[in-house]
N, CA, C and O of each residue as an XYZ file, in Angstrom:
404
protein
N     147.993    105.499    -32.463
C     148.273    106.321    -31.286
C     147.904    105.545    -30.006
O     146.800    105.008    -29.916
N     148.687    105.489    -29.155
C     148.753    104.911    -27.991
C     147.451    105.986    -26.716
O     147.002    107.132    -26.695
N     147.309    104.589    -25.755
C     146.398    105.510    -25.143
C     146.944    106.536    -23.862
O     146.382    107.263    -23.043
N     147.857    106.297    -24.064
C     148.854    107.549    -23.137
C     148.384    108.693    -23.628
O     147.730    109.596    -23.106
N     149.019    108.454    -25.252
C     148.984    109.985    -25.863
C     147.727    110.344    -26.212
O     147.627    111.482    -26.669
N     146.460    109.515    -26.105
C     145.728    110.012    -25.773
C     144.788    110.747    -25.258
O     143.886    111.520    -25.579
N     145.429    110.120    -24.095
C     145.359    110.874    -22.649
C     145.487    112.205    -22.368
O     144.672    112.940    -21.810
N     147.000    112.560    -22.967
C     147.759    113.587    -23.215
C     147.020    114.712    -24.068
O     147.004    115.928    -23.877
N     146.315    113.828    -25.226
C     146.016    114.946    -26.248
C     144.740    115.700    -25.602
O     144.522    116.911    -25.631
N     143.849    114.554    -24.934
C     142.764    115.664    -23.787
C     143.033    116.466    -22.795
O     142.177    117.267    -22.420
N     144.217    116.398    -22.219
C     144.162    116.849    -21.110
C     144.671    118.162    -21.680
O     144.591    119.077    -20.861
N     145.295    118.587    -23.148
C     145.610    119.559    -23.412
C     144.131    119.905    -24.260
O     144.063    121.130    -24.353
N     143.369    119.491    -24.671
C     142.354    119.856    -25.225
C     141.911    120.492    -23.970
O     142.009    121.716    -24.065
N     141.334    119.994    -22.516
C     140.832    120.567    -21.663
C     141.474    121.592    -21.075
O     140.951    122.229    -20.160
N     142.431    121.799    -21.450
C     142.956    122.969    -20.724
C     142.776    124.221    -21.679
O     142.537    125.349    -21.247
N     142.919    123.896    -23.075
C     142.681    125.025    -23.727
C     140.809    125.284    -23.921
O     140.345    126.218    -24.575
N     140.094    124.403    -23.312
C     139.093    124.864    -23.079
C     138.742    125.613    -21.997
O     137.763    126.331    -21.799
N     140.001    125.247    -21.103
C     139.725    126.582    -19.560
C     138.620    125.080    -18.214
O     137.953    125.128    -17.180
N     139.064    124.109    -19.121
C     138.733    123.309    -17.533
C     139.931    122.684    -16.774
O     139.997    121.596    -16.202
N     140.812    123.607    -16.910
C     141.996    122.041    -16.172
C     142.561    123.893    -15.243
O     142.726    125.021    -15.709
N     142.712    123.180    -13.488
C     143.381    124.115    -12.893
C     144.654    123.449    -12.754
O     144.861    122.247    -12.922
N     145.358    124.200    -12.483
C     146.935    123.982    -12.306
C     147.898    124.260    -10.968
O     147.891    125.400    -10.503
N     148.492    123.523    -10.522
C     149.808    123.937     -9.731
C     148.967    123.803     -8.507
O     147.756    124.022     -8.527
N     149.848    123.314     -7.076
C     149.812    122.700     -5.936
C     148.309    123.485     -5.222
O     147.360    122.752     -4.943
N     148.232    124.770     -5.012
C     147.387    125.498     -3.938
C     146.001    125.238     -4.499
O     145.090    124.660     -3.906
N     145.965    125.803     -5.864
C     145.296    125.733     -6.452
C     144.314    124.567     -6.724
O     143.098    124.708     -6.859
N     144.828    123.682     -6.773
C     144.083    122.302     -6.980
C     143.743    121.404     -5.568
O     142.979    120.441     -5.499
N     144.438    121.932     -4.605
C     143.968    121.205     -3.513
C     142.901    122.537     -2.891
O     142.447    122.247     -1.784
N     142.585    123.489     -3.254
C     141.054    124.423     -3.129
C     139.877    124.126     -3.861
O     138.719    124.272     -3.471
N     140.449    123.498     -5.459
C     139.601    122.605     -6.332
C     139.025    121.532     -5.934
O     137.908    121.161     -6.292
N     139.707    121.009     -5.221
C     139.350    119.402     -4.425
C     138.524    119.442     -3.507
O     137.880    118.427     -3.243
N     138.311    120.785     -2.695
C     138.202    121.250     -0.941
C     136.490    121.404     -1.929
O     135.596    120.559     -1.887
N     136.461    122.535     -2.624
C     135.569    122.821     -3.135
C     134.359    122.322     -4.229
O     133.345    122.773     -4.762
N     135.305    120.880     -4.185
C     134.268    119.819     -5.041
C     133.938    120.337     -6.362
O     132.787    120.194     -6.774
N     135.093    121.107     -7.296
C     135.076    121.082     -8.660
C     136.162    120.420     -9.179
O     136.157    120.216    -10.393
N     137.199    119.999     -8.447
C     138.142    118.892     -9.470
C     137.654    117.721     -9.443
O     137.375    117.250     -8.340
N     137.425    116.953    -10.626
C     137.097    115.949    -11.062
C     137.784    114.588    -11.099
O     137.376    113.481    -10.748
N     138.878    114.961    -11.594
C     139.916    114.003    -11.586
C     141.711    114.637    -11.801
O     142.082    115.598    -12.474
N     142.316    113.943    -11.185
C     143.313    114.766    -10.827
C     144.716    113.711    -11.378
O     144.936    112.501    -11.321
N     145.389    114.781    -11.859
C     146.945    113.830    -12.328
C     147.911    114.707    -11.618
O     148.082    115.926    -11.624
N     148.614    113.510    -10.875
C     149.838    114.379    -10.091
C     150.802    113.314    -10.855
O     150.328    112.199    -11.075
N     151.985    113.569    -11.226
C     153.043    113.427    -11.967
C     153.723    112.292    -10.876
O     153.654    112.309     -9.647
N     154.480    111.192    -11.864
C     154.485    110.023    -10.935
C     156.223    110.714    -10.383
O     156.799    110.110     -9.479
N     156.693    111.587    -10.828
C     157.984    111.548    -10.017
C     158.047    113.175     -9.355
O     158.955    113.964     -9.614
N     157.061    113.426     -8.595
C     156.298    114.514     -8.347
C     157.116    114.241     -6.423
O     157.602    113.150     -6.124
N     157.094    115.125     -5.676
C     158.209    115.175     -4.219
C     157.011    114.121     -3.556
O     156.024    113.771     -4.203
N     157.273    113.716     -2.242
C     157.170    112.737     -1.535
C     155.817    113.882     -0.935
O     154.631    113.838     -1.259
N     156.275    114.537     -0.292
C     155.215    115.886      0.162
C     154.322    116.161     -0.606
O     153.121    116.043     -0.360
N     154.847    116.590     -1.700
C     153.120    117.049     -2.607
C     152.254    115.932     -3.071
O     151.084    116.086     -3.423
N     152.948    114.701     -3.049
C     152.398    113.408     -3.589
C     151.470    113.222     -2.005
O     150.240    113.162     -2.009
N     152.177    113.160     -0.902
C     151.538    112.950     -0.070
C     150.361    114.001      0.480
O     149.580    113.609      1.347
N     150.288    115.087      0.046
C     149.249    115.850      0.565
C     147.952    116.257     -0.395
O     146.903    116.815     -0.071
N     148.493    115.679     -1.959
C     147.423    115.456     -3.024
C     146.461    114.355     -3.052
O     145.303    114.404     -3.467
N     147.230    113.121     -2.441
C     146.632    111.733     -2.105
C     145.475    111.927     -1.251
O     144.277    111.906     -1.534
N     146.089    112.125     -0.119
C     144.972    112.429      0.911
C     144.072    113.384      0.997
O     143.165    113.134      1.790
N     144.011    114.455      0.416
C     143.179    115.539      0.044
C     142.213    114.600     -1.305
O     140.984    114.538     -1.349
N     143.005    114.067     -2.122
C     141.684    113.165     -3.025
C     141.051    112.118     -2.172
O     139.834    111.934     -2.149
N     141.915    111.440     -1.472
C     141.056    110.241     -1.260
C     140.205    110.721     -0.134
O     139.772    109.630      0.236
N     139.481    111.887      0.938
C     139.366    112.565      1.593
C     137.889    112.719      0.824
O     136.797    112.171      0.972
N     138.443    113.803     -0.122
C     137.140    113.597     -0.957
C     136.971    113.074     -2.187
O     136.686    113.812     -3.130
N     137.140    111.608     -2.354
C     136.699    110.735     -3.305
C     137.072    111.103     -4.771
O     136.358    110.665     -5.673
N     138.333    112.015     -5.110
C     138.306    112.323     -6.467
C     139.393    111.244     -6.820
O     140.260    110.744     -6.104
N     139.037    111.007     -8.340
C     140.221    110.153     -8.475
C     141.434    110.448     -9.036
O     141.405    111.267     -9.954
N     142.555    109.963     -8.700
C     144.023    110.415     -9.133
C     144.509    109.073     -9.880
O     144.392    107.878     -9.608
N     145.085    109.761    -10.905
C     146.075    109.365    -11.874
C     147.619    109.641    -11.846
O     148.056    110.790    -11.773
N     148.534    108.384    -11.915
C     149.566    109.300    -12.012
C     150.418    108.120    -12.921
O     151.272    107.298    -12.589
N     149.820    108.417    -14.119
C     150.029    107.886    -15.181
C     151.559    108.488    -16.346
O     152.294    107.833    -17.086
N     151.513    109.976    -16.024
C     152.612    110.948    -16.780
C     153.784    111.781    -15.829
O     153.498    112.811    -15.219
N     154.807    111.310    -15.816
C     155.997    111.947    -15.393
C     155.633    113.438    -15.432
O     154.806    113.815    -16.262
N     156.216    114.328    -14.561
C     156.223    116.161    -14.764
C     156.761    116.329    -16.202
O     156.357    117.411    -16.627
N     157.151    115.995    -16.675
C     158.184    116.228    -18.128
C     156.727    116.481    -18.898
O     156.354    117.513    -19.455
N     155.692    114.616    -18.687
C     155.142    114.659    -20.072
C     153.382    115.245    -19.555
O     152.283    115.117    -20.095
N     153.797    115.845    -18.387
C     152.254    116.656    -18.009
C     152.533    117.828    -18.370
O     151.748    118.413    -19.116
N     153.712    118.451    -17.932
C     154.255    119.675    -18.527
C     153.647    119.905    -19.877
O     152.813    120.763    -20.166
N     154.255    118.904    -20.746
C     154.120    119.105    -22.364
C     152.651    119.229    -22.754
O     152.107    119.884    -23.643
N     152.111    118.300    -21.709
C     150.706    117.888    -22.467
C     149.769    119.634    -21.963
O     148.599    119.835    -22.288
N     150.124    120.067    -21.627
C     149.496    121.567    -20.629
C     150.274    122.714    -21.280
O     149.768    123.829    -21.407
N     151.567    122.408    -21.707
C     151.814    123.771    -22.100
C     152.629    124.942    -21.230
O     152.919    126.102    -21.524
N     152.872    124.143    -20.034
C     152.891    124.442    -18.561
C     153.928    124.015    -17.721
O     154.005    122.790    -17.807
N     154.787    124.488    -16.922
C     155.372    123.428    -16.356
C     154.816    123.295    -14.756
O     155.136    123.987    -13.789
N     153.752    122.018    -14.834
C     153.568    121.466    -13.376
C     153.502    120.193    -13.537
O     153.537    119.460    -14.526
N     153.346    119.936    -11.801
C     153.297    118.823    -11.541
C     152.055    118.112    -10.949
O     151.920    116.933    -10.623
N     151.206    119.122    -10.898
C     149.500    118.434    -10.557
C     148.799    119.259    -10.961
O     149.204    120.422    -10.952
N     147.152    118.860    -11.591
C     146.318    119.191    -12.484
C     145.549    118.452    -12.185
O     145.801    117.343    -11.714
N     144.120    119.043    -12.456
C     143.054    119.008    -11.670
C     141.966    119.234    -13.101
O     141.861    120.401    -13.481
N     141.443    118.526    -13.616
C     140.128    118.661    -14.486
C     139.175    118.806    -14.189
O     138.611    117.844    -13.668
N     138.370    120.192    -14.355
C     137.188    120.096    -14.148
C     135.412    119.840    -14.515
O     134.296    120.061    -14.044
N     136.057    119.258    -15.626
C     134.802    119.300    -17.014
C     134.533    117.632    -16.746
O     135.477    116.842    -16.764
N     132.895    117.126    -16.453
C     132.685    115.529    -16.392
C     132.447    115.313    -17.833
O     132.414    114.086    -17.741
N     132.235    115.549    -19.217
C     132.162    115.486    -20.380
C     133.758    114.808    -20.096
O     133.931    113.635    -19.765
N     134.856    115.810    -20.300
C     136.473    115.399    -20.272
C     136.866    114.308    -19.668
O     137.528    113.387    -20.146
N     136.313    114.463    -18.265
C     136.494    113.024    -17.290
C     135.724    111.819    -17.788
O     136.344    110.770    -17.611
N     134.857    111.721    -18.208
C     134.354    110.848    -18.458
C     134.930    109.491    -20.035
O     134.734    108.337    -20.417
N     135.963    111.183    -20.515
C     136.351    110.416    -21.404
C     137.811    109.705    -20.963
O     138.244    108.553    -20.977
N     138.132    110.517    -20.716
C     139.392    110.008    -20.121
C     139.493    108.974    -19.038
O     140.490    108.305    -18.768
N     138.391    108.941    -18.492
C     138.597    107.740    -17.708
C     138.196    106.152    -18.933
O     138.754    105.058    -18.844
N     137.496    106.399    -19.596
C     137.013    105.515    -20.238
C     138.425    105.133    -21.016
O     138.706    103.935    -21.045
N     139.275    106.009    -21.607
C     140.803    105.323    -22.000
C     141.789    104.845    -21.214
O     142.626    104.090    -21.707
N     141.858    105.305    -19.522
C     142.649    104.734    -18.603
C     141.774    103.286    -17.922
O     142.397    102.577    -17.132
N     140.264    102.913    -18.304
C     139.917    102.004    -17.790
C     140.355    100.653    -19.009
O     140.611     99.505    -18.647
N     140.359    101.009    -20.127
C     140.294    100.348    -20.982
C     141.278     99.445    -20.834
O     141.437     98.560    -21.675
């Protein structure tokens, strides 16, 4: 198994644990409020939401991924969006450790 689908298989593990928020408003209040952890906005995600997720992370220091198309964040969530927001550092911690690798 590749470390994409790795990736993939936590970020749906964390969501069915109830740490991953979802969809545009939502996750940039997560960010404001210093519980999103690490954040995946979908690499073919509009010019606008890409641009107002960026700067709202890099603003406050969270880090973004945009490693999975909307198609394969969708799948991996169960969901159809295009940005997601983790809030569990157990989760982040792992997942960063497979995107650093």
């Amino acid at each position: 198994m590749d470390k994409k689908q790795q990736l993939a298989n936590l970020i749906g593990l964390s969501k069915r644990a109830g740490k991953v928020i979802t969809g545009e408003d939502l996750v940039t209040k997560a960010i404001q409020n210093g519980r999103a952890r690490l954040i995946f906005i979908a690499s073919d995600a509009s010019s606008n939401l890409f641009k107002k997720i960026t700067d709202k992370a890099s603003y406050y220091e969270v880090t973004l991924c945009q490693e999975f198309s909307e198609n394969e964040l969708s799948q991996a969530i169960g969901q159809n969006r295009k940005v997601i927001a983790v809030t569990d550092d157990g989760f982040v911690k792992k997942m960063e450790s497979l995107m650093n690798d």
